[in-house]
MIDOSE-1310 file (N, C-alpha, C; in nm, 2 decimals, decimal comma, always signed):
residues 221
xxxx	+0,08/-0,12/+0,00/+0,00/+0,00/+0,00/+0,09/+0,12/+0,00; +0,03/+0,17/-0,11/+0,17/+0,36/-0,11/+0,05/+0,46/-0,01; +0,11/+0,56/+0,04/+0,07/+0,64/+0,12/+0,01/+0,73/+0,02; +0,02/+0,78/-0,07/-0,02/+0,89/-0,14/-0,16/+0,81/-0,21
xxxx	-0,15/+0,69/-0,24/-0,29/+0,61/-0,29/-0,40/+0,58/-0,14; -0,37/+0,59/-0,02/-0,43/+0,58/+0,07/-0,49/+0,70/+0,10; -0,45/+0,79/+0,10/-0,49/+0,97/+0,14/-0,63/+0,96/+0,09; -0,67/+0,97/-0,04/-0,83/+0,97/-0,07/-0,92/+0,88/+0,04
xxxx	-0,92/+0,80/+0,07/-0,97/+0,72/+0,21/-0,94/+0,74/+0,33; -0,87/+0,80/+0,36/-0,82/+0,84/+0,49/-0,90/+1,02/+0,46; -0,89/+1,07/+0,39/-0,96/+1,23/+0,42/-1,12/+1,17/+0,44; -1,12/+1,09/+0,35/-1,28/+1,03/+0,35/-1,32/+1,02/+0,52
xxxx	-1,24/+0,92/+0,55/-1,25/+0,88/+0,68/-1,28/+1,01/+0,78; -1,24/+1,08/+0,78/-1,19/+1,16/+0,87/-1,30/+1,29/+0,89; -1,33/+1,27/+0,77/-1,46/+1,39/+0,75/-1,57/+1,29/+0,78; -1,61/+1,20/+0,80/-1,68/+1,11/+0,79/-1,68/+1,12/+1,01
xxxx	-1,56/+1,04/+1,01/-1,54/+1,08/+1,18/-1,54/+1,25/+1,21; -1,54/+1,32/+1,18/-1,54/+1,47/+1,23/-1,71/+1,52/+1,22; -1,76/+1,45/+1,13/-1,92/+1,48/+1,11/-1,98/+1,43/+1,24; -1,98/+1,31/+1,29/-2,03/+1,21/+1,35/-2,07/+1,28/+1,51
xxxx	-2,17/+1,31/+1,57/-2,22/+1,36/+1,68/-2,14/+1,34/+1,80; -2,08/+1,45/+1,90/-2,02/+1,37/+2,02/-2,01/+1,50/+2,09; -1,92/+1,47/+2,20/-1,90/+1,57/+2,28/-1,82/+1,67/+2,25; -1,74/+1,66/+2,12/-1,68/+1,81/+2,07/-1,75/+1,87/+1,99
xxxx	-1,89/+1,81/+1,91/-1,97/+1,88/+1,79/-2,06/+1,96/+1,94; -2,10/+1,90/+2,07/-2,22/+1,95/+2,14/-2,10/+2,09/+2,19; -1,96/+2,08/+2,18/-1,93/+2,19/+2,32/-1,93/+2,30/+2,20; -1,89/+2,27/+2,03/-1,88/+2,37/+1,95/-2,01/+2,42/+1,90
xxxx	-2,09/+2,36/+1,88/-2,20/+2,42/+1,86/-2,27/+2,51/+1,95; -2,26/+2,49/+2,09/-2,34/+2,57/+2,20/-2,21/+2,66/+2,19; -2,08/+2,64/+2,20/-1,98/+2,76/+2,27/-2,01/+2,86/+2,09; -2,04/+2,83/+1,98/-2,06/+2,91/+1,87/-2,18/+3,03/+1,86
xxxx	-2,35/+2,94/+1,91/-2,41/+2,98/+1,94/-2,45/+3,09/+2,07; -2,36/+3,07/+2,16/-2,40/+3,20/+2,27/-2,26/+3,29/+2,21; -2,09/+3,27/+2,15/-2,04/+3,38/+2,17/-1,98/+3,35/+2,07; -2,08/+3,32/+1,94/-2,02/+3,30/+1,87/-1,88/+3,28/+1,74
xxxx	-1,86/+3,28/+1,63/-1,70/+3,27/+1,60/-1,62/+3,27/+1,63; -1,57/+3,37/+1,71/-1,45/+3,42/+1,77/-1,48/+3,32/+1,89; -1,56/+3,33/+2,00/-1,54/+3,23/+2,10/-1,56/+3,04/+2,08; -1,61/+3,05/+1,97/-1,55/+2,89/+1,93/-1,43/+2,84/+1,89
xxxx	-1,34/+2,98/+1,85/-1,22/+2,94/+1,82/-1,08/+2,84/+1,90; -1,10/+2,88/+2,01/-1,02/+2,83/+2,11/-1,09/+2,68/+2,15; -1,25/+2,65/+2,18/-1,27/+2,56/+2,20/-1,22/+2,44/+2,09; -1,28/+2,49/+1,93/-1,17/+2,42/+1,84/-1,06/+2,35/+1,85
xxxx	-0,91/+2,45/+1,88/-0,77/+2,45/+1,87/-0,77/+2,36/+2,01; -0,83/+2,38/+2,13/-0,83/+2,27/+2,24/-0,84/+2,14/+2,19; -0,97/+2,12/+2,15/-0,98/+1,98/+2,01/-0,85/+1,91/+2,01; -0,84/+2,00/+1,87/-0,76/+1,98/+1,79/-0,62/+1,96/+1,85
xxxx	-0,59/+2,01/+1,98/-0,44/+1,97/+2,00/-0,45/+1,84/+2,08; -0,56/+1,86/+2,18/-0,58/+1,75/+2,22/-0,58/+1,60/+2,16; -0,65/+1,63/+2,02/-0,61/+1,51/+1,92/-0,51/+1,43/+1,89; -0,49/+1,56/+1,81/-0,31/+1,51/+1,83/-0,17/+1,50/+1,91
xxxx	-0,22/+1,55/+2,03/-0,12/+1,44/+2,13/-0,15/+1,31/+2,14; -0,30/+1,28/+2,14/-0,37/+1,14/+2,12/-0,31/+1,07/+1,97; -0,27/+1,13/+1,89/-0,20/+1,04/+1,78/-0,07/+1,03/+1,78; +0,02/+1,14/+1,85/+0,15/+1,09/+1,91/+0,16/+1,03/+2,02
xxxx	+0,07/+1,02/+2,08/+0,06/+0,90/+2,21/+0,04/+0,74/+2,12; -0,02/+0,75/+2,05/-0,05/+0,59/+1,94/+0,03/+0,55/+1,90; +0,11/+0,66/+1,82/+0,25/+0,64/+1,75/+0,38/+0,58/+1,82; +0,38/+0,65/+1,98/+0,50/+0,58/+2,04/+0,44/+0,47/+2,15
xxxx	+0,33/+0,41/+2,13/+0,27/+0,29/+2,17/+0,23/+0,33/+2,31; +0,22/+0,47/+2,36/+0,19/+0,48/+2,48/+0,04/+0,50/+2,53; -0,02/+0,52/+2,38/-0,18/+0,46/+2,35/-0,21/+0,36/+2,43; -0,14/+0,23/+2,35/-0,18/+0,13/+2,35/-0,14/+0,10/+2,52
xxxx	-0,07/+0,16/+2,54/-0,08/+0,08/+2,69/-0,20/+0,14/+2,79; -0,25/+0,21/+2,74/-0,33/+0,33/+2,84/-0,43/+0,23/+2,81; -0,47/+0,17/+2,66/-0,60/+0,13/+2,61/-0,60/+0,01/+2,72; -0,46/-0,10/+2,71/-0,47/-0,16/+2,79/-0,46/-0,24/+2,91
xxxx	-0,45/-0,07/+2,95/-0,44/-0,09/+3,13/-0,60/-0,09/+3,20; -0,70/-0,16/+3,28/-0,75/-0,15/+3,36/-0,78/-0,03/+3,44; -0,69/+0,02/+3,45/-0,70/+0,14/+3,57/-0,68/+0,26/+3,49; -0,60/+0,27/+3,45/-0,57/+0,43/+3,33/-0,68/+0,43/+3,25
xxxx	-0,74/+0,32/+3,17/-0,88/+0,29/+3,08/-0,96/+0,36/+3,22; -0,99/+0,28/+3,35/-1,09/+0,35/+3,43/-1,10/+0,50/+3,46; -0,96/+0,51/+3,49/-0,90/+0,68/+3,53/-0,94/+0,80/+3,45; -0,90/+0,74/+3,32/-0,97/+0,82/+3,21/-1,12/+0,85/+3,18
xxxx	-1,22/+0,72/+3,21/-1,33/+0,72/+3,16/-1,36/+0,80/+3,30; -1,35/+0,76/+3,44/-1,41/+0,85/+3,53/-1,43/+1,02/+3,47; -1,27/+1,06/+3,48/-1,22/+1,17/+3,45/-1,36/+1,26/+3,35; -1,31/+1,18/+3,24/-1,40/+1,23/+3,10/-1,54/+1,21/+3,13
xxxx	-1,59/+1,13/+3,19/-1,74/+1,13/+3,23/-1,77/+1,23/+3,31; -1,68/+1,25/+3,41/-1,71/+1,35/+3,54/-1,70/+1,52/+3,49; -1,60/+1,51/+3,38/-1,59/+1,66/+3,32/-1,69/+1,66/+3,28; -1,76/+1,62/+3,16/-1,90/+1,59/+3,07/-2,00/+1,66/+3,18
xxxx	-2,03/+1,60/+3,29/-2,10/+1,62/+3,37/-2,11/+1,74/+3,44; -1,98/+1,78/+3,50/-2,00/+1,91/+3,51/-1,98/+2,05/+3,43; -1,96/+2,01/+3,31/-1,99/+2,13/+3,17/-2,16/+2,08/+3,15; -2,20/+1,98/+3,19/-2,37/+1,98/+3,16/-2,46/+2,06/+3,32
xxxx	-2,38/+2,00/+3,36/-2,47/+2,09/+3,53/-2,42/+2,24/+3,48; -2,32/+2,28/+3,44/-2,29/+2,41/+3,46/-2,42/+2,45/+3,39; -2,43/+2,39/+3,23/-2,47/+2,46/+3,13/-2,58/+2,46/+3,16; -2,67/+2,37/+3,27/-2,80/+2,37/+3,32/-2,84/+2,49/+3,44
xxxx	-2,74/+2,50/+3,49/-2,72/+2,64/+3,60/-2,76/+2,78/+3,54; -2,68/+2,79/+3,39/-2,69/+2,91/+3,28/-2,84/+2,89/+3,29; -2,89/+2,78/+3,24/-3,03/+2,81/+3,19/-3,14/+2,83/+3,32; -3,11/+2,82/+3,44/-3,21/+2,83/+3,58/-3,15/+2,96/+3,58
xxxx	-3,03/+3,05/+3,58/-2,97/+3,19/+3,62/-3,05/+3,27/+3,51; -3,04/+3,23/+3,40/-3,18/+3,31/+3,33/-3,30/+3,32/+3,31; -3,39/+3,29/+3,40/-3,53/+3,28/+3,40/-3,52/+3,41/+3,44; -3,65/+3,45/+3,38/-3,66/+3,61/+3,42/-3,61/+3,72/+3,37
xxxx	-3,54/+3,67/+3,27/-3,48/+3,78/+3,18/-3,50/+3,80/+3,04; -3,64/+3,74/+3,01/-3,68/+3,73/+2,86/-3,73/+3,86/+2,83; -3,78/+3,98/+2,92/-3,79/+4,13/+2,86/-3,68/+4,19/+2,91; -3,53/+4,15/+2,90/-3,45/+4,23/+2,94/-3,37/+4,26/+2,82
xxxx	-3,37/+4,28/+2,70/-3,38/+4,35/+2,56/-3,20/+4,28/+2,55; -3,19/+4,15/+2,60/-3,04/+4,09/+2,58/-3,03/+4,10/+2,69; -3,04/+4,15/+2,77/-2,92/+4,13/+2,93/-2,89/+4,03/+2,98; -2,93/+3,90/+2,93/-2,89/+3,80/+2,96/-2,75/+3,74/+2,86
xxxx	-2,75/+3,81/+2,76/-2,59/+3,78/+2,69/-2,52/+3,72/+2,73; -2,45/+3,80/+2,85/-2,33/+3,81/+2,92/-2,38/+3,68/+3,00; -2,47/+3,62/+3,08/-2,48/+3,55/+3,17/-2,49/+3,39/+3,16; -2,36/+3,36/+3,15/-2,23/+3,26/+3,16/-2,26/+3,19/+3,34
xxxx	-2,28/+3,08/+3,36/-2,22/+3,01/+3,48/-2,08/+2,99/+3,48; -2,03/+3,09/+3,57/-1,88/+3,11/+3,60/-1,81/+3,16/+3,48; -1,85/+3,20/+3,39/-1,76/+3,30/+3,30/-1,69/+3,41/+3,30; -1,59/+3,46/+3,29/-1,58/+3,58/+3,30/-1,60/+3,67/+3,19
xxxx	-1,59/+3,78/+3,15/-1,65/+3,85/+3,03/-1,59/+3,81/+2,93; -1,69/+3,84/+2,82/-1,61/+3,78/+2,68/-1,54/+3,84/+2,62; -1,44/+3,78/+2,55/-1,33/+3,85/+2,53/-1,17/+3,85/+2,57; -1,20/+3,81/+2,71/-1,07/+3,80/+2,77/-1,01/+3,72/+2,80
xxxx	-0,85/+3,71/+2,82/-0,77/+3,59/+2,77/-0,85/+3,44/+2,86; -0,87/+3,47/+3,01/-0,91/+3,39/+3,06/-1,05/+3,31/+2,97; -1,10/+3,38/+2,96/-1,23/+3,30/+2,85/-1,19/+3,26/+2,78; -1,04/+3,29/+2,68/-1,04/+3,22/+2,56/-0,95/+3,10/+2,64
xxxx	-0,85/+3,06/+2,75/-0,79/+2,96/+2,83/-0,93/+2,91/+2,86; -1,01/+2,96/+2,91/-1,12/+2,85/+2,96/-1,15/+2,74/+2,86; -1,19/+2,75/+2,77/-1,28/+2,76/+2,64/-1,18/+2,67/+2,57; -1,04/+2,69/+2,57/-0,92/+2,57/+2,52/-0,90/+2,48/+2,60
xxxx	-0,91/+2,49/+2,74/-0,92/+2,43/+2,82/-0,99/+2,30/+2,85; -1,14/+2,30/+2,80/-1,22/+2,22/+2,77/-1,22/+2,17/+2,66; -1,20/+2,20/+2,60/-1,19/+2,16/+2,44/-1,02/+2,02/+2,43; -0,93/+2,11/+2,49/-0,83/+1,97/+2,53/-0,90/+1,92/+2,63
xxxx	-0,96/+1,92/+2,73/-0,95/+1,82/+2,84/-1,07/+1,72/+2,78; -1,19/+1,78/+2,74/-1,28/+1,63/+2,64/-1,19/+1,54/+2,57; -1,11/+1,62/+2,47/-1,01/+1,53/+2,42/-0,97/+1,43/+2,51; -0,88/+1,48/+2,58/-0,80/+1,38/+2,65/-0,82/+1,28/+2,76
xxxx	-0,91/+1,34/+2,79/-0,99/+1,24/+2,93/-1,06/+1,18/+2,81; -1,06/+1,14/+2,71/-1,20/+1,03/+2,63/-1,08/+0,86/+2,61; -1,12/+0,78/+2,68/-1,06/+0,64/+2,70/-1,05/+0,64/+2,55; -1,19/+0,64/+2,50/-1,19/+0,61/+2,36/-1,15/+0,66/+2,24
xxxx	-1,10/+0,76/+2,24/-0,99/+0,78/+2,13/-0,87/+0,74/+2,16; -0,82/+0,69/+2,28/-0,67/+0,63/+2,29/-0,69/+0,49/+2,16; -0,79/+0,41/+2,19/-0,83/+0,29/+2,14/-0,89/+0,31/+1,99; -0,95/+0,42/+1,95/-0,94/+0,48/+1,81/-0,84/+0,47/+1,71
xxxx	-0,70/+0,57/+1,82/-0,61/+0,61/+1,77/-0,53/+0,47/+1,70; -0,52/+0,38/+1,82/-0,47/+0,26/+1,82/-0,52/+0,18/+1,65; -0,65/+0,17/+1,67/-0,73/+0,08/+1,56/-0,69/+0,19/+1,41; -0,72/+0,34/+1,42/-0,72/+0,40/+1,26/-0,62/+0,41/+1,18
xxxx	-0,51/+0,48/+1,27/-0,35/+0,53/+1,19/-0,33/+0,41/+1,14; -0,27/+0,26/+1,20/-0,18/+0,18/+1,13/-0,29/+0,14/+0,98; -0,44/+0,19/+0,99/-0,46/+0,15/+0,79/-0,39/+0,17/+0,73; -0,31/+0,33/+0,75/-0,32/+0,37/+0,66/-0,10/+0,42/+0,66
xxxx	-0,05/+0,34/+0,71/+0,08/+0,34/+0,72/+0,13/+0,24/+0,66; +0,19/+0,29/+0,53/+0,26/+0,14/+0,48/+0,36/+0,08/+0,54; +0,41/-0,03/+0,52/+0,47/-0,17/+0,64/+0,61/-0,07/+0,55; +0,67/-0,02/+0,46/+0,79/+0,05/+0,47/+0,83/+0,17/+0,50
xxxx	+0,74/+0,28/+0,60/+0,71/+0,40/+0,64/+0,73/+0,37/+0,79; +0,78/+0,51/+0,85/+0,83/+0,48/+1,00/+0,74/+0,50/+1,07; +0,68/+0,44/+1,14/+0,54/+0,44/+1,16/+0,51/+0,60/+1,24; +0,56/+0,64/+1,34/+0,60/+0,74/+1,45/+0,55/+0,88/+1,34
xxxx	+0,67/+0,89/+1,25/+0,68/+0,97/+1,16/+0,55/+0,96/+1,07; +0,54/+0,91/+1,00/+0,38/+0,89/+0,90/+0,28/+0,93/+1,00; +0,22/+0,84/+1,11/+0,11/+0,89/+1,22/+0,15/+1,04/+1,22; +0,24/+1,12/+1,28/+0,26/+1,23/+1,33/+0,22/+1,33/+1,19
xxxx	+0,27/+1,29/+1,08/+0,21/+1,35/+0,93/+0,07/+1,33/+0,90; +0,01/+1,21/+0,92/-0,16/+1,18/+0,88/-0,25/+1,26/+0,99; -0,16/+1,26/+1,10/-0,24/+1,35/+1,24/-0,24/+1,49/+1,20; -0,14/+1,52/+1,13/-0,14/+1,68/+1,11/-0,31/+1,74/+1,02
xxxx	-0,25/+1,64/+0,89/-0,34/+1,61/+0,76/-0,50/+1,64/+0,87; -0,55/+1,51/+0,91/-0,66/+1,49/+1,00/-0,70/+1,64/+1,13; -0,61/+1,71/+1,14/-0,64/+1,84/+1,23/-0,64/+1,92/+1,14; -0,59/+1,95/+1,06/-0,62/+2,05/+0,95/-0,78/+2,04/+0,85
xxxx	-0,77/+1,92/+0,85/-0,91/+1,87/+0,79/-1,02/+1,91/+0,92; -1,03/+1,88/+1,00/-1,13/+1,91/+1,12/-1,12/+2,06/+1,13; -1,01/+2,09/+1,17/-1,03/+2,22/+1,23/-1,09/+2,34/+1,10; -1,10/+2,31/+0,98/-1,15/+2,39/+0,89/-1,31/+2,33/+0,87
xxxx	-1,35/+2,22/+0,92/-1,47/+2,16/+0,87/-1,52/+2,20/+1,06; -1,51/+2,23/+1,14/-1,53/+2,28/+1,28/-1,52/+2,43/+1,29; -1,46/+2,49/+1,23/-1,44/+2,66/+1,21/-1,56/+2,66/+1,10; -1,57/+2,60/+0,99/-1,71/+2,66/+0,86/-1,82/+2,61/+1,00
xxxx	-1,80/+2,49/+1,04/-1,95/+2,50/+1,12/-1,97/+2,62/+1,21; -1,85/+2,63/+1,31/-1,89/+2,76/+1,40/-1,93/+2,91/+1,34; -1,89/+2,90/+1,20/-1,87/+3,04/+1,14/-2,03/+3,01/+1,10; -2,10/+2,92/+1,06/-2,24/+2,95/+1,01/-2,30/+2,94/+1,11
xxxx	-2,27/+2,89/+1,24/-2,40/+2,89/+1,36/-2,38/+2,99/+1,41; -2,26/+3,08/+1,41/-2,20/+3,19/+1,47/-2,32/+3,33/+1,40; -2,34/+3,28/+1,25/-2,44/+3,41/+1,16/-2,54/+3,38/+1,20; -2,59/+3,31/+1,33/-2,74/+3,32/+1,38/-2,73/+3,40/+1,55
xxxx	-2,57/+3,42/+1,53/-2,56/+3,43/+1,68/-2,66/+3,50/+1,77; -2,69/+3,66/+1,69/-2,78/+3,71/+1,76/-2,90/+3,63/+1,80; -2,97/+3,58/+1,74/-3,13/+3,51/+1,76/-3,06/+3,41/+1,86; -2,98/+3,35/+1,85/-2,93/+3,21/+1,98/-2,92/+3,29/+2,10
xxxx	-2,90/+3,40/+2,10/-2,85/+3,52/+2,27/-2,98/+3,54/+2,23; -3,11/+3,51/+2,18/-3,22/+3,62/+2,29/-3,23/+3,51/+2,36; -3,30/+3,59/+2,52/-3,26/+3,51/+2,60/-3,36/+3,38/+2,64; -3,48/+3,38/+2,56/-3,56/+3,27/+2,58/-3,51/+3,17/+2,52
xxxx	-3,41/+3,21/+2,41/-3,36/+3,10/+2,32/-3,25/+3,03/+2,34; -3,14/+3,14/+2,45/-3,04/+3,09/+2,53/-3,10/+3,02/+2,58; -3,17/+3,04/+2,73/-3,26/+2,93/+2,79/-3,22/+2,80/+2,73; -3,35/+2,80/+2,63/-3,36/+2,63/+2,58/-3,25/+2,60/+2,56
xxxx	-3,18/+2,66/+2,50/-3,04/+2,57/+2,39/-2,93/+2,58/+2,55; -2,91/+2,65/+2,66/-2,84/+2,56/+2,78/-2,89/+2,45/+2,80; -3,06/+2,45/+2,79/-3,10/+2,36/+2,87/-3,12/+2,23/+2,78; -3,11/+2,20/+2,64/-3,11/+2,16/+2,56/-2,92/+2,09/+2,60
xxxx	-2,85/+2,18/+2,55/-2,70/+2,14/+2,57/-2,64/+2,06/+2,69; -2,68/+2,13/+2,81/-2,68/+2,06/+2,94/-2,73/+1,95/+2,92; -2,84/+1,89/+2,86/-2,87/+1,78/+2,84/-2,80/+1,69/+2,80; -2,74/+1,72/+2,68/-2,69/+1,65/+2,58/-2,57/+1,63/+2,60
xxxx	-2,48/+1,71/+2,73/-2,39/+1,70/+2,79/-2,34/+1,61/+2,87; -2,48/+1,57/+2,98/-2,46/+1,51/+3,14/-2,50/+1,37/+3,05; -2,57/+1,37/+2,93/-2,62/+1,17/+2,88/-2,46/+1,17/+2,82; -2,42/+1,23/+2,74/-2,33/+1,24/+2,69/-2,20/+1,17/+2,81
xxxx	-2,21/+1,27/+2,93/-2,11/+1,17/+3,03/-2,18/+1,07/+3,09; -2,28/+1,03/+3,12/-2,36/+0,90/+3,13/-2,31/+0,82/+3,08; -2,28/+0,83/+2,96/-2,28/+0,74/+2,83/-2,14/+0,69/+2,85; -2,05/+0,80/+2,85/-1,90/+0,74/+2,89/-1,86/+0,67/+3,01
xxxx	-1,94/+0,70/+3,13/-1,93/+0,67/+3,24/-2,00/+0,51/+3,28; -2,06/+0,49/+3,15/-2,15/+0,32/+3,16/-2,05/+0,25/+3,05; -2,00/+0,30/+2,94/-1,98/+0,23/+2,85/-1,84/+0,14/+2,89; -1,81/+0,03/+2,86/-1,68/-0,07/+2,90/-1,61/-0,04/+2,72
x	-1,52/-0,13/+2,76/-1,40/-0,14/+2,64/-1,48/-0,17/+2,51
């Protein structure tokens, strides 16, 4: 297998996995919709780096031991369930902290559970913050990483080096197919801030958040 005849299946792939619903489509879509473009940016690049330490973790087999440890597999899945959970309680707090503010002509904009104003570096560290730690607390992309890259590495390619290049390929592909998404949900931004509509969509997201770590917190290998 040549590397350069694999790439058409491998982009396939990858847009195919970047479409697919989870807990970085639910934090980009809600963090697009309340602060739009510019504040989904950083949740993105958290993603995305988070990824790819996960494919240089595959590469020098330190994946595979995590996939196959008992306890680091548990450590992880706790971890990643328990964050999930409290980005969904938070996001559930946003939507009880604004009741009562549907004739306040927007004043509920700004009103973030534990945010500080938009804009500032700390919001955009928060916001990367979450964006790597879903990455990385997810058991199941160590065990992804493990199963996808070697398709597509031929048996005369160094494997370390090829992963570390198809990882690049695969973050570059997301992070432009995750930027067009936030940039179009971002052009409804206003109508997602009025605040009846904030409301639902915390209370909608917070949902989708806490099953979301349910879901990791039940699921086995």
């Amino acid at each position: 297998m040549d590397l350069s005849s694999s790439l058409p299946a491998f982009v396939l792939a990858v847009v195919l996995i970047s479409a697919s619903p989870g807990p970085a489509m639910a934090l980009i879509l809600r963090r697009a919709a309340l602060r739009g473009f510019s504040g989904a940016v950083p949740t993105v690049l958290g993603l995305e780096v988070g990824l790819y330490l996960w494919a240089l973790l595959a590469a020098a087999g330190l994946a595979a031991l995590v996939a196959a440890s008992e306890v680091a597999f548990l450590v992880l899945r706790v971890v990643g369930a328990a964050f999930l959970l409290y980005l969904g309680i938070k996001t559930w707090r946003s939507a009880w902290r604004s009741r009562g503010t549907d004739g306040a002509d927007g004043a509920a904009e700004e009103i973030t559970a534990g945010e500080p104003k938009r804009g500032s570096a700390l919001t955009w560290w928060r916001a990367f913050g979450e964006g790597s730690v879903v990455m990385l607390a997810n058991p199941k992309a160590a065990a992804f990483m493990i199963a996808f890259y070697p398709q597509f590495v031929p048996a005369d390619r160094p494997l370390f080096a090829t992963t570390a290049l198809l990882a690049v390929l695969q973050v570059a592909i997301e992070t432009v197919l995750y930027l067009a998404l936030a940039a179009a949900v971002g052009r409804a931004g206003a109508w997602f801030r009025r605040p009846v509509i904030r409301r639902r969509l915390d209370a909608v997201s917070g949902t989708v958040l806490v099953a979301l770590g349910l879901r990791v917190a039940a699921e086995s290998r």
